[in-house]
C-alpha positions as a Markdown table, in Angstrom:
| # | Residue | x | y | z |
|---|---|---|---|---|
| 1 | Unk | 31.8 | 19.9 | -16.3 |
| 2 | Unk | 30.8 | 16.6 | -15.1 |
| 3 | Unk | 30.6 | 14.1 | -17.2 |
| 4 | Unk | 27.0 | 12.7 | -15.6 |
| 5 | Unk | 25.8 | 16.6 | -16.9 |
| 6 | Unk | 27.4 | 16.6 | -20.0 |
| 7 | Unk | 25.7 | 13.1 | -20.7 |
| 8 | Unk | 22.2 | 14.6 | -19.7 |
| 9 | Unk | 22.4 | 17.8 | -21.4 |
| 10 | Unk | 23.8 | 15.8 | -25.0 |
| 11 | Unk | 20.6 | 13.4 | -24.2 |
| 12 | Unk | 18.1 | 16.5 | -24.3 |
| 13 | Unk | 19.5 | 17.1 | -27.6 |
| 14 | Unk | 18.6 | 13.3 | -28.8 |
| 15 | Unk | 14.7 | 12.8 | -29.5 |
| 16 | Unk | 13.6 | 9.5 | -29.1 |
| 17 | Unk | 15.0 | 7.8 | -31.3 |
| 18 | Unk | 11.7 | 5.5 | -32.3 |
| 19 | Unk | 9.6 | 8.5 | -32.6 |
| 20 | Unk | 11.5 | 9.6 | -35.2 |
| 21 | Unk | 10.0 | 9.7 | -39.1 |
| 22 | Unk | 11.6 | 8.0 | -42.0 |
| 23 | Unk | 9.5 | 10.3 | -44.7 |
| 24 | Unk | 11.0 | 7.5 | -47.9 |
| 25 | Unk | 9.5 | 5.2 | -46.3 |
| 26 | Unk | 5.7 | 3.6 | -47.4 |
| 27 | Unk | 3.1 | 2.0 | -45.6 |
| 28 | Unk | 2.2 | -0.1 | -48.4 |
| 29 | Unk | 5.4 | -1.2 | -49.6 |
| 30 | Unk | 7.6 | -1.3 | -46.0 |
| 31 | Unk | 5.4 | -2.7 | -43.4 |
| 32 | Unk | 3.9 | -6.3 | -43.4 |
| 33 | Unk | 0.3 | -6.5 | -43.5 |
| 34 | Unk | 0.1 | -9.4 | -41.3 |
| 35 | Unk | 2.3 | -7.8 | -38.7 |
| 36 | Unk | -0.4 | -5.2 | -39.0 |
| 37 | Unk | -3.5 | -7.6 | -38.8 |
| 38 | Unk | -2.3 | -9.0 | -35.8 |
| 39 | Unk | -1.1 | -5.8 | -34.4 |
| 40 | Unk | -5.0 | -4.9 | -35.0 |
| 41 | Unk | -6.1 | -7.9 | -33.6 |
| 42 | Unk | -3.8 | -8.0 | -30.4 |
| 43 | Unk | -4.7 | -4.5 | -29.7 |
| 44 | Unk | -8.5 | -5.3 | -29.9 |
| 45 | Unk | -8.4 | -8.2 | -27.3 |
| 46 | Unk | -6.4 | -6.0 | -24.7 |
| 47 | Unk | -8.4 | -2.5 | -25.0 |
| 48 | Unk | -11.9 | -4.5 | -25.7 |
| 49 | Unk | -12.4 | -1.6 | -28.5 |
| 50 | Unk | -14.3 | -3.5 | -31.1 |
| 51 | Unk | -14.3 | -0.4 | -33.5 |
| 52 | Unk | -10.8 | -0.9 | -33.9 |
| 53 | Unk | -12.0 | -3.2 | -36.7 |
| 54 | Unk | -13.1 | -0.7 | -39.1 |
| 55 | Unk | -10.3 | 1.5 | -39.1 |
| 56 | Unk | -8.0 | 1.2 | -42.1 |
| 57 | Unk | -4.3 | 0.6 | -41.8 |
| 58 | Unk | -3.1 | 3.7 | -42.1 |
| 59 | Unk | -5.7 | 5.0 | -39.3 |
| 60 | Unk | -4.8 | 2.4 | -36.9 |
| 61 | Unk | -1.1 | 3.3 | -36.8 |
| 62 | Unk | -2.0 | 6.8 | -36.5 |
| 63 | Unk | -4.0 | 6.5 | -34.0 |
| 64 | Unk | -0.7 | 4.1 | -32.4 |
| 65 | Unk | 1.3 | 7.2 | -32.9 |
| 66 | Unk | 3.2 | 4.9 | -35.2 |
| 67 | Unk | 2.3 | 7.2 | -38.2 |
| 68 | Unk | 2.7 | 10.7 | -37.6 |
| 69 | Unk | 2.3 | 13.5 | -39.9 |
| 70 | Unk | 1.7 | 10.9 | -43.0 |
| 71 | Unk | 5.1 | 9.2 | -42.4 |
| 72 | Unk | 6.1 | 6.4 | -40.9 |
| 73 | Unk | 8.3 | 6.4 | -37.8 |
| 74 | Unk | 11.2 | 4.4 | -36.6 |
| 75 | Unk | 8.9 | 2.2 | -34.2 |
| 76 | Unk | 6.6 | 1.3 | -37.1 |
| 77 | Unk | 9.3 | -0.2 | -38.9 |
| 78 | Unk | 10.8 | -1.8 | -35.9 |
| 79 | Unk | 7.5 | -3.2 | -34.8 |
| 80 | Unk | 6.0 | -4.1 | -38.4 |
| 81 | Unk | 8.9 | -3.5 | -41.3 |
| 82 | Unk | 9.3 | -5.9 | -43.8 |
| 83 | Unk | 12.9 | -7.4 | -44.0 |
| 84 | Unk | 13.7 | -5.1 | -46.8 |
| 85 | Unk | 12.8 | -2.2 | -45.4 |
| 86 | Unk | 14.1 | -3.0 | -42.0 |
| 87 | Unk | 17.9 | -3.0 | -44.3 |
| 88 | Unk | 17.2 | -0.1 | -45.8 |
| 89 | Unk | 15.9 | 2.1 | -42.9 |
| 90 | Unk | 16.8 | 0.5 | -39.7 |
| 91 | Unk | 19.6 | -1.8 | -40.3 |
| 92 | Unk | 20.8 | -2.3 | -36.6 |
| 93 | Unk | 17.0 | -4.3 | -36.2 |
| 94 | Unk | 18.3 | -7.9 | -35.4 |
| 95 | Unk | 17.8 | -10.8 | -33.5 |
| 96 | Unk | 20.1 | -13.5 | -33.4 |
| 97 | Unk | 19.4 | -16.8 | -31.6 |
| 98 | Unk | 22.0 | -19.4 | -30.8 |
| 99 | Unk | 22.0 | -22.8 | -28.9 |
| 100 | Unk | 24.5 | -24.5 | -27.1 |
| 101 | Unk | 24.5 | -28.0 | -25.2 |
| 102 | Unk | 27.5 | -26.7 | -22.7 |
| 103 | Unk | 28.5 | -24.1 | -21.4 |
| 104 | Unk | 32.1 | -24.8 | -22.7 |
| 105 | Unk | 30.6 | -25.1 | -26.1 |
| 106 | Unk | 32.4 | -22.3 | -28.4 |
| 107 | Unk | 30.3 | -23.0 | -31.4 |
| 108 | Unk | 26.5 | -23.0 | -31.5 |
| 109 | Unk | 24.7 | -26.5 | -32.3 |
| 110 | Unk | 21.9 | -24.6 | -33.6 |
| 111 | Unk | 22.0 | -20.8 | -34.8 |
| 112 | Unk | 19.0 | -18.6 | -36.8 |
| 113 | Unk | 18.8 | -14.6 | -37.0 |
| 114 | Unk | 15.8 | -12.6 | -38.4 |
| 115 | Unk | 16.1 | -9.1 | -39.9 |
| 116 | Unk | 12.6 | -7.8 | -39.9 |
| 117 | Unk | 10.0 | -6.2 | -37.3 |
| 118 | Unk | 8.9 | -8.0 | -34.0 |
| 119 | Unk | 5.7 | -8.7 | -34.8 |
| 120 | Unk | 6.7 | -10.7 | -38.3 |
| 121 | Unk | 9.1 | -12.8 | -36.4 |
| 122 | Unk | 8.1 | -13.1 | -33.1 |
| 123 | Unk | 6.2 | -16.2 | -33.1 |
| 124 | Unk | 8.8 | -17.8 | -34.8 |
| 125 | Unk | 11.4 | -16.5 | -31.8 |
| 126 | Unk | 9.2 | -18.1 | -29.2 |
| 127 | Unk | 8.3 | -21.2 | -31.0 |
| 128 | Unk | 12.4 | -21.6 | -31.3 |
| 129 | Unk | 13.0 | -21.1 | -27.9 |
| 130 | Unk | 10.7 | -23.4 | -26.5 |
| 131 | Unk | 11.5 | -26.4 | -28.7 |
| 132 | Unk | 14.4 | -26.9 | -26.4 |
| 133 | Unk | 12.4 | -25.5 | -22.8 |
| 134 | Unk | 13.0 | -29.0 | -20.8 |
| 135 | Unk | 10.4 | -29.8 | -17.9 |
| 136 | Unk | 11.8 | -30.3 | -14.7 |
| 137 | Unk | 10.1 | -33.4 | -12.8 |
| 138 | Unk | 9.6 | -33.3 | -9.0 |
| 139 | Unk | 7.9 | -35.9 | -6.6 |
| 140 | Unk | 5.1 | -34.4 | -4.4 |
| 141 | Unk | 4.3 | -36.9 | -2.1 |
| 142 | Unk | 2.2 | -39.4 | -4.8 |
| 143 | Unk | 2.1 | -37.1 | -7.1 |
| 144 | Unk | 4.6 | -35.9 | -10.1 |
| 145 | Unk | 5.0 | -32.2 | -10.5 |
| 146 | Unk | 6.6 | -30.7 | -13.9 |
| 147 | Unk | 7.6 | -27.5 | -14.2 |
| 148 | Unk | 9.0 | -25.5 | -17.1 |
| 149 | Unk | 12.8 | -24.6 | -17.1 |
| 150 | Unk | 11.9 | -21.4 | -18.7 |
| 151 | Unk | 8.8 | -19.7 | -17.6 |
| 152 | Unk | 7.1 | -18.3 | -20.8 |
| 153 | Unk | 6.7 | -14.8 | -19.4 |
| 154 | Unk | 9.7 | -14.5 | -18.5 |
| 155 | Unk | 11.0 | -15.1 | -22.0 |
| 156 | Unk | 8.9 | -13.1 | -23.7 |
| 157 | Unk | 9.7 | -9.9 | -21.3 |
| 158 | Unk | 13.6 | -10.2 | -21.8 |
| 159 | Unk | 12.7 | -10.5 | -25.3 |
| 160 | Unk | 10.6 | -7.3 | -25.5 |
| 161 | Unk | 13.2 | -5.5 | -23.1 |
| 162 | Unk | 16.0 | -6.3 | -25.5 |
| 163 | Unk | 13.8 | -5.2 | -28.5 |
| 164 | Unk | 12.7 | -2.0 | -26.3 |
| 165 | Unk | 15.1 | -0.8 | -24.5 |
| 166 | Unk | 18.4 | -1.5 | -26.9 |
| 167 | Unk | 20.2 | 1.7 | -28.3 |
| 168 | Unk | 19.3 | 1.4 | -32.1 |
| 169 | Unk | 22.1 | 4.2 | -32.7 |
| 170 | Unk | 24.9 | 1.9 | -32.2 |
| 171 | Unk | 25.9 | -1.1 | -34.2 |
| 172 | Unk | 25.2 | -4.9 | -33.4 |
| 173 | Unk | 22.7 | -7.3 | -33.0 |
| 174 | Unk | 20.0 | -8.6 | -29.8 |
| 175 | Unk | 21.6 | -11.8 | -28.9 |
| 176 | Unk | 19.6 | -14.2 | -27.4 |
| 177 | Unk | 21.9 | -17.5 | -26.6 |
| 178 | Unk | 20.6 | -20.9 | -25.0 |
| 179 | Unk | 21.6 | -23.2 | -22.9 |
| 180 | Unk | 20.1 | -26.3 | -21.3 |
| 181 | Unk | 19.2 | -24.3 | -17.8 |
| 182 | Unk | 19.9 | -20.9 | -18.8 |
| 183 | Unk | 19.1 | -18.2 | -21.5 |
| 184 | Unk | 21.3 | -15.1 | -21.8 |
| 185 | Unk | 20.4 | -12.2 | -23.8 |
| 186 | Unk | 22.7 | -9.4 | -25.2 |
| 187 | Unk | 21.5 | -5.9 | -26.2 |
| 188 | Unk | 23.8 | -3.1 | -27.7 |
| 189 | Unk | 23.8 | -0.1 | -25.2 |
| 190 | Unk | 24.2 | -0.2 | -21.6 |
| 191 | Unk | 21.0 | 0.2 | -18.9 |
| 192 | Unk | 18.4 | 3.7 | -20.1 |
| 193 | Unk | 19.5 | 6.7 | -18.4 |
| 194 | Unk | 18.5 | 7.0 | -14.8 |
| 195 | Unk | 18.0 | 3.1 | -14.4 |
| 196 | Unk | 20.6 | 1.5 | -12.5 |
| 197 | Unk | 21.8 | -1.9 | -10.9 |
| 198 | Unk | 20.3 | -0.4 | -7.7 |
| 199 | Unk | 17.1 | 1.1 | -8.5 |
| 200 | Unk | 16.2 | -1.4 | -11.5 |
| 201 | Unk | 12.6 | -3.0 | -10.0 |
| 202 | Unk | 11.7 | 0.4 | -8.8 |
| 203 | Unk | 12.5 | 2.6 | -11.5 |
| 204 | Unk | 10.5 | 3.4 | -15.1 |
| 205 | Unk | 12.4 | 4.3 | -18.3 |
| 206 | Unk | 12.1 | 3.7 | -21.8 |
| 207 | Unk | 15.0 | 4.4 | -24.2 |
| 208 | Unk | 12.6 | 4.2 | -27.0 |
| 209 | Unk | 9.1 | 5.4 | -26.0 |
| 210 | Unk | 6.9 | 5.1 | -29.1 |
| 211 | Unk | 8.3 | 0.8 | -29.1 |
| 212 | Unk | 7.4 | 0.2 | -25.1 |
| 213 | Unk | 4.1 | 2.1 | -25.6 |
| 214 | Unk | 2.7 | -0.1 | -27.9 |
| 215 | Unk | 4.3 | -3.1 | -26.8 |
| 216 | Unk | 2.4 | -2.4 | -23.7 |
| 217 | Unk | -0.6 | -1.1 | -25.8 |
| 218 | Unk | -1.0 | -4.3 | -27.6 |
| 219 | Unk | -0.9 | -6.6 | -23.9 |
| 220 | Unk | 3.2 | -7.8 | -24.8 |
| 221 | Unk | 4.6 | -6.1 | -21.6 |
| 222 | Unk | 2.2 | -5.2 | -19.2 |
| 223 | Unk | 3.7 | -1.9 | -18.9 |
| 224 | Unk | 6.0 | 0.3 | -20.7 |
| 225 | Unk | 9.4 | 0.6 | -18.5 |
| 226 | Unk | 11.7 | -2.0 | -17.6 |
| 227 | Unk | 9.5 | -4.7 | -16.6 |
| 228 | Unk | 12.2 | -6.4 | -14.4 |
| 229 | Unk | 10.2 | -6.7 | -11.7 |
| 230 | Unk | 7.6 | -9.4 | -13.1 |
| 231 | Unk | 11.0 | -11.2 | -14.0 |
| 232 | Unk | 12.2 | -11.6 | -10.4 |
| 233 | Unk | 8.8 | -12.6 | -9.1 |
| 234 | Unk | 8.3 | -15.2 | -11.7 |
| 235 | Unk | 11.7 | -16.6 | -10.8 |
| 236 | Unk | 10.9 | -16.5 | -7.1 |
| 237 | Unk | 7.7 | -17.7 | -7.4 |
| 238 | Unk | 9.6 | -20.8 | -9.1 |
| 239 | Unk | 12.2 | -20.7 | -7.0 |
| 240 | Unk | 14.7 | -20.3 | -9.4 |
| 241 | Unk | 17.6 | -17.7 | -9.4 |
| 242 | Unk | 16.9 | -14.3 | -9.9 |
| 243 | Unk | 17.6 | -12.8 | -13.2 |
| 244 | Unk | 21.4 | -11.8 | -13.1 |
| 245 | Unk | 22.5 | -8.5 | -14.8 |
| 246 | Unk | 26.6 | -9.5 | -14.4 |
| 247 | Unk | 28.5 | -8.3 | -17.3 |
| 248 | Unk | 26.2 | -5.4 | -18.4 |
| 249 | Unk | 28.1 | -2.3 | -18.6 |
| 250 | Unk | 27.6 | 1.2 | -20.4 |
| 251 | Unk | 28.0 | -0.8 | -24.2 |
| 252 | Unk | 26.0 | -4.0 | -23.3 |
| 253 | Unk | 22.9 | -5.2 | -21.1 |
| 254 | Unk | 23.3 | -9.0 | -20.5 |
| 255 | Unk | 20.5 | -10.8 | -18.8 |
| 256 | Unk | 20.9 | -14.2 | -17.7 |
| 257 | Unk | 17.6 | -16.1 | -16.4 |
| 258 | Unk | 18.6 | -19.3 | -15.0 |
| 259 | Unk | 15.6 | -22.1 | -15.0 |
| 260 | Unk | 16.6 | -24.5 | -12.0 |
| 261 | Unk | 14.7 | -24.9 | -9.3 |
| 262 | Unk | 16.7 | -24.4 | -6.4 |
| 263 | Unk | 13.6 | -25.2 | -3.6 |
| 264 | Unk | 11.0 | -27.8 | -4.7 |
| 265 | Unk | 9.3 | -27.1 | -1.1 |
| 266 | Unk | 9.3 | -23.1 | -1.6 |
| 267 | Unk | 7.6 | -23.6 | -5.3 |
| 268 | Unk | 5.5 | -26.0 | -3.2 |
| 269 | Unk | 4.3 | -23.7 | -1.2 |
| 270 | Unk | 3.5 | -21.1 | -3.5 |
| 271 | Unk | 1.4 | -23.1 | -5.4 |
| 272 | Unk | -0.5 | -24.1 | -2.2 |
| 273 | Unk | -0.9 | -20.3 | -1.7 |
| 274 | Unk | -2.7 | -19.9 | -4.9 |
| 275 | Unk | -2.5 | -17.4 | -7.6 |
| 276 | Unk | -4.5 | -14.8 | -6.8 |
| 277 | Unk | -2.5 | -14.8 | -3.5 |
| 278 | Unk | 0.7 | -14.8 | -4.7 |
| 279 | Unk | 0.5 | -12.6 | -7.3 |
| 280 | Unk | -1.1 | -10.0 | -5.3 |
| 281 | Unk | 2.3 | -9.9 | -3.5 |
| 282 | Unk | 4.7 | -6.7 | -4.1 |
| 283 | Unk | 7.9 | -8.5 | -5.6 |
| 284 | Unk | 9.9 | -6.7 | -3.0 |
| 285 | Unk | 7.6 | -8.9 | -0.4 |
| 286 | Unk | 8.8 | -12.1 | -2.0 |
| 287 | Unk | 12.6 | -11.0 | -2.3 |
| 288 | Unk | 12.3 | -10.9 | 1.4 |
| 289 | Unk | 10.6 | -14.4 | 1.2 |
| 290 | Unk | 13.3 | -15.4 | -0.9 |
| 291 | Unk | 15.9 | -14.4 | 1.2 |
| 292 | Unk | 14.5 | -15.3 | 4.3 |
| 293 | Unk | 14.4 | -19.0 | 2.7 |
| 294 | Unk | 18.0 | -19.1 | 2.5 |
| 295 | Unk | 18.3 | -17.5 | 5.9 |
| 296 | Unk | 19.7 | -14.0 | 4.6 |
| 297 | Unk | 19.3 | -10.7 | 6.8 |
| 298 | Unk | 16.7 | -8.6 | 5.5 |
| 299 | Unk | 18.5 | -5.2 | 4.1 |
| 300 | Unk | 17.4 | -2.0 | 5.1 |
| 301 | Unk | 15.7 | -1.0 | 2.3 |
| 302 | Unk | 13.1 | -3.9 | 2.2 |
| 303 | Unk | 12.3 | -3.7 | 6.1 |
| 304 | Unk | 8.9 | -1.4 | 5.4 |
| 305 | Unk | 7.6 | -4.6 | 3.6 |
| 306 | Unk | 8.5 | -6.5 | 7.1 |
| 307 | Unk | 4.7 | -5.4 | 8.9 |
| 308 | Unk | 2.5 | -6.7 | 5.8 |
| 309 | Unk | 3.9 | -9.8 | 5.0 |
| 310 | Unk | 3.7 | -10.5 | 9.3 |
| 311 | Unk | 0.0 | -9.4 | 9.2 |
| 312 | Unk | -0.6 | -11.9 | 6.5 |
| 313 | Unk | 1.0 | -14.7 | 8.1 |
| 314 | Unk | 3.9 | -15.2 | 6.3 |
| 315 | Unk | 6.6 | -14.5 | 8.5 |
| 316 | Unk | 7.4 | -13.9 | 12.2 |
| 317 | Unk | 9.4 | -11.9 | 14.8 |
| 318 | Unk | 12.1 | -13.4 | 17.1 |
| 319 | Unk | 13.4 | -11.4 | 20.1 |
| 320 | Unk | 12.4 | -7.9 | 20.7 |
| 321 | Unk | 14.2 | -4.1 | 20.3 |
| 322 | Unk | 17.4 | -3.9 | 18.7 |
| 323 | Unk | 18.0 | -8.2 | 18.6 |
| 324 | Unk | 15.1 | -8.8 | 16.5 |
| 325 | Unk | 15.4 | -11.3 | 13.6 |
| 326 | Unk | 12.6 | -12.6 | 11.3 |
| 327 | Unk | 12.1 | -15.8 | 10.4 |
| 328 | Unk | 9.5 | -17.5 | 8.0 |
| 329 | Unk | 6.3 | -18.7 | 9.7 |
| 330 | Unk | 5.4 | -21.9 | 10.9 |
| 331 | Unk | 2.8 | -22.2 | 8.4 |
| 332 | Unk | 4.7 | -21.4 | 5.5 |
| 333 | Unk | 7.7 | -24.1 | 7.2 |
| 334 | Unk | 4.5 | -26.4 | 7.3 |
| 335 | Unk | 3.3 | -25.9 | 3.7 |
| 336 | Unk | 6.8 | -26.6 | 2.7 |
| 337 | Unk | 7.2 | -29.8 | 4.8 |
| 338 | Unk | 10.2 | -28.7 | 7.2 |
| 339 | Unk | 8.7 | -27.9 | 10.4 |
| 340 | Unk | 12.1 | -29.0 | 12.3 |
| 341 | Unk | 13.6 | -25.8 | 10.3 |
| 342 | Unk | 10.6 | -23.6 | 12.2 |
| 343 | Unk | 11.7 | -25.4 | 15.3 |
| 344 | Unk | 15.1 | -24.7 | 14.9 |
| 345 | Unk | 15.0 | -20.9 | 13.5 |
| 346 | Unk | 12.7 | -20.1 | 16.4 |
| 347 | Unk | 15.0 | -21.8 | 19.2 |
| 348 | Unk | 18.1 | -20.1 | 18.2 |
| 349 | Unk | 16.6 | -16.8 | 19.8 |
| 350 | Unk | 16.5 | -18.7 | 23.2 |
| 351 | Unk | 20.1 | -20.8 | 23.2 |
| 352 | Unk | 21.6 | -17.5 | 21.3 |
| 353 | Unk | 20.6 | -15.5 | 24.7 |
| 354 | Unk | 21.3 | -18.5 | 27.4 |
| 355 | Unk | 24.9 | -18.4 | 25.6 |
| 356 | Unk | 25.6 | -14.4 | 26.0 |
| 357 | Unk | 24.3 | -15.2 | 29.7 |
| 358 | Unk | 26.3 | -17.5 | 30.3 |
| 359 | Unk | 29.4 | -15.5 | 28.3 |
| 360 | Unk | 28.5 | -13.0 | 30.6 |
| 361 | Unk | 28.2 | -15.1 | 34.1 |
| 362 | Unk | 31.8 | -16.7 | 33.0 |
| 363 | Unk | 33.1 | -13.6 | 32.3 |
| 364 | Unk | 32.2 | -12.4 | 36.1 |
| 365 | Unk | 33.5 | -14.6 | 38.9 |
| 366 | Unk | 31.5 | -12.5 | 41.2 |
| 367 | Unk | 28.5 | -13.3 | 39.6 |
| 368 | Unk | 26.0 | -10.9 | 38.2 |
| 369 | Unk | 22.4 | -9.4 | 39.4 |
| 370 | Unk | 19.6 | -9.3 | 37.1 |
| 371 | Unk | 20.3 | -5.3 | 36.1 |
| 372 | Unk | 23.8 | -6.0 | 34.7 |
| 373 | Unk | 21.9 | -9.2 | 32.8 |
| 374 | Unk | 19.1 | -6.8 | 31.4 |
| 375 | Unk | 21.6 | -5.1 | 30.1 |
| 376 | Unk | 23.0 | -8.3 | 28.3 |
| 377 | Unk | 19.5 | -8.8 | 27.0 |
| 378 | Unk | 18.1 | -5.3 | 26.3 |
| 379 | Unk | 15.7 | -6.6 | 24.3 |
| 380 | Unk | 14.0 | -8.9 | 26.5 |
| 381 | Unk | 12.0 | -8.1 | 29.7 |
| 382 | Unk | 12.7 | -8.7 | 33.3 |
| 383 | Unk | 10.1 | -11.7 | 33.4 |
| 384 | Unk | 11.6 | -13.1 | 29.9 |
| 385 | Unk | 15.2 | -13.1 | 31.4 |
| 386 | Unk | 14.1 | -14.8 | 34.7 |
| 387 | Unk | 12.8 | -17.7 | 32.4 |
| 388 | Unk | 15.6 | -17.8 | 30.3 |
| 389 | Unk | 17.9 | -18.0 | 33.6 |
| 390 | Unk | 15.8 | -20.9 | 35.5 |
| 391 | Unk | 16.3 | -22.9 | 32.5 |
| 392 | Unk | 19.8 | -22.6 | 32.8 |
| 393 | Unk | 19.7 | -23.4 | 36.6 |
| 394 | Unk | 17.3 | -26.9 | 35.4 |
| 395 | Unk | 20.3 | -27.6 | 33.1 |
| 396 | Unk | 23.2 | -27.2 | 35.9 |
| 397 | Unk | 25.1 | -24.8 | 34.4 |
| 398 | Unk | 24.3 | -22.0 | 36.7 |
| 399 | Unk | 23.5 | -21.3 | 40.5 |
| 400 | Unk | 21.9 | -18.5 | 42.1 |
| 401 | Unk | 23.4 | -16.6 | 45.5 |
| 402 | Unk | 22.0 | -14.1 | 48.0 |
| 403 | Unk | 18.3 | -13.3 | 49.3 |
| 404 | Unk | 16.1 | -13.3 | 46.2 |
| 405 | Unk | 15.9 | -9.0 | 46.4 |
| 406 | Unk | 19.7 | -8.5 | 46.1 |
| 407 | Unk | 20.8 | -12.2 | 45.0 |
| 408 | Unk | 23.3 | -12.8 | 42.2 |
| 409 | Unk | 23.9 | -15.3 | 39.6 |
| 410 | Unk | 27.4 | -17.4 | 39.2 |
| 411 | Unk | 28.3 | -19.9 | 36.6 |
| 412 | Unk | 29.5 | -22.9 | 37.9 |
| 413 | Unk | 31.1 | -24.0 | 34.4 |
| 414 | Unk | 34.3 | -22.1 | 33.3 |
């Protein structure tokens, strides 16, 4: 049998494991009841569901599927456990923060791990990673723009994915290490079954259900799943590196979110679009931005975001038929301050076909009529070529021979 099956059909044997009950363990004496409160309160402000107030504790996680049947599940204590019970019931539940100055750097300058639920330590995980989140300083004609090295949402989602989306069954910690312009973080158990390298900003899964439900219940995801995809469009958005997956494997997810800015100009322009603009953009529509920025072909599988992101002005078609390239508007080349790049994108479509004319006209010493050039140029019509080979005659480098219904045209540079 295939090993892919065998996996699947051991997995249908495996409940979730966050769903599952710990019947020792108490409400009163395992969870922390300011976990809870703000659990309560955080869940209020997201649904709007003022009668959320009056329901006692035990209620409210019931009604979280966080308490089921009168005992306490494996997400309540992951969520809201106290440090002792998190040892006793769940003792994989770690996360472990280290920072290092360089790269090089084999010990950690500053190092802190907590051993309870997420929402008794999480404040104290962001507040440690942003003591060190440098601003980044660019000049904007008279004016200074800062930006954040690490955008704060983008933190807090690799957080929750680690904490989410980690195999609790096997041993070791949620590493979350820091560097100056990066932050890499380490969770036991490769990518959730059916998520791949491939299909990561497209596809929905949750290793442990009950944990991303109310993560996204209480407005710290803003949906259950992976979540990648608000990851790459914040770091496009910045124009910053998108969040690298390299050394994940079937044990280990590593994320690495780099916080350079790579384009001051693209983040410009972003900015100049406004918010409600840009985030109303599919993050498959701004990986084409990206990569059209840094003059990369659009693969195949993000061409059906090509038409909408043309009818909104954001990019533009050069050539025609099978020769057709796409280049970012002249607006956007505007908004970023480099109209010569517009210029010079757009222009290659017209020297790129005067040089296979003229690779063509050298390569016939007899010369060529126009059907053997529109066959050159399928892409372009009769009238376009005609321009494209007056030009050429303006410049010298070709002539033209015959009576203008059966004439020919010759190179006269070898």
């Amino acid at each position: 049998m295939p090993q892919d099956r065998l996996k699947e059909i051991l997995l249908e044997d495996q409940p979730d494991y966050s769903s599952l009950l710990q019947k020792e363990a108490s409400l009163r004496r395992d969870l922390n009841s300011e976990a809870i409160q703000q659990f309560r309160e955080l869940w209020m402000r997201k649904s709007h569901r003022s009668e959320l107030a009056t329901r006692t504790e035990n209620e409210l996680l019931s009604d979280a599927e966080l308490v089921r049947d009168g005992a306490l599940t494996n997400a309540a204590l992951i969520l809201l456990g106290t440090q002792e019970a998190v040892e006793r019931f769940v003792p994989n539940v770690e996360i472990v923060l280290e920072y290092r100055a360089q790269d090089s750097q084999i010990e950690s300058s500053d190092r802190i791990s907590f051993r309870q639920g997420l929402l008794g330590c999480l404040n104290l995980v962001e507040t440690w990673l942003e003591k060190r989140n440098s601003v980044q300083h660019f000049q904007d004609g008279l004016y200074v723009r800062d930006v954040n090295t690490f955008d704060e949402r983008s933190m807090r989602e690799a957080v929750m994915n680690a904490v989410a989306h980690r195999d609790y069954r096997q041993l070791g910690s949620v590493f979350i290490r820091q560097y100056p312009s990066r932050i890499v973080v380490e969770s036991p158990g490769g990518l959730p079954d059916g998520v791949t390298m491939d299909n990561i900003l497209t596809m929905t899964a949750a290793r442990n259900r009950r944990i991303a439900e109310n993560l996204e219940r209480i407005g710290l995801v803003e949906r259950s799943g992976q979540g990648y995809d608000m990851m790459y469009g914040q770091a496009i958005r910045q124009s910053k590196r998108l969040p690298d997956l390299a050394g994940t494997n079937e044990s280990m997810v590593r994320l690495t979110l780099d916080g350079r800015v790579l384009n001051p100009a693209l983040l410009r322009f972003f900015e100049q679009l406004g918010d409600e603009r840009t985030n109303s953009l599919h993050v498959e529509e701004l990986l084409v931005l990206d990569m059209l920025s840094r003059d990369e072909a659009i693969p195949t599988h993000l061409k059906p975001r090509v038409s909408g992101l043309i009818q909104q002005g954001l990019i533009e078609t050069v050539g025609r038929g099978r020769g057709t390239r796409y280049i970012l508007s002249r607006r956007l080349y505007s908004a970023m301050g480099r109209p010569g790049k517009y210029t010079n994108r757009k222009g290659l479509d017209k020297d790129e076909n005067k040089a296979l004319i003229m690779k063509h006209l050298i390569s016939s010493p007899h010369g060529a009529v126009i059907r053997d050039l529109e066959d050159v140029l399928p892409h372009k019509t009769r009238s376009q070529i005609h321009a494209l080979l007056r030009e050429l005659v303006s410049d010298g480098d070709i002539a033209r021979t015959g009576n203008r219904r059966a004439g020919k045209w010759i190179a006269k540079r070898h």
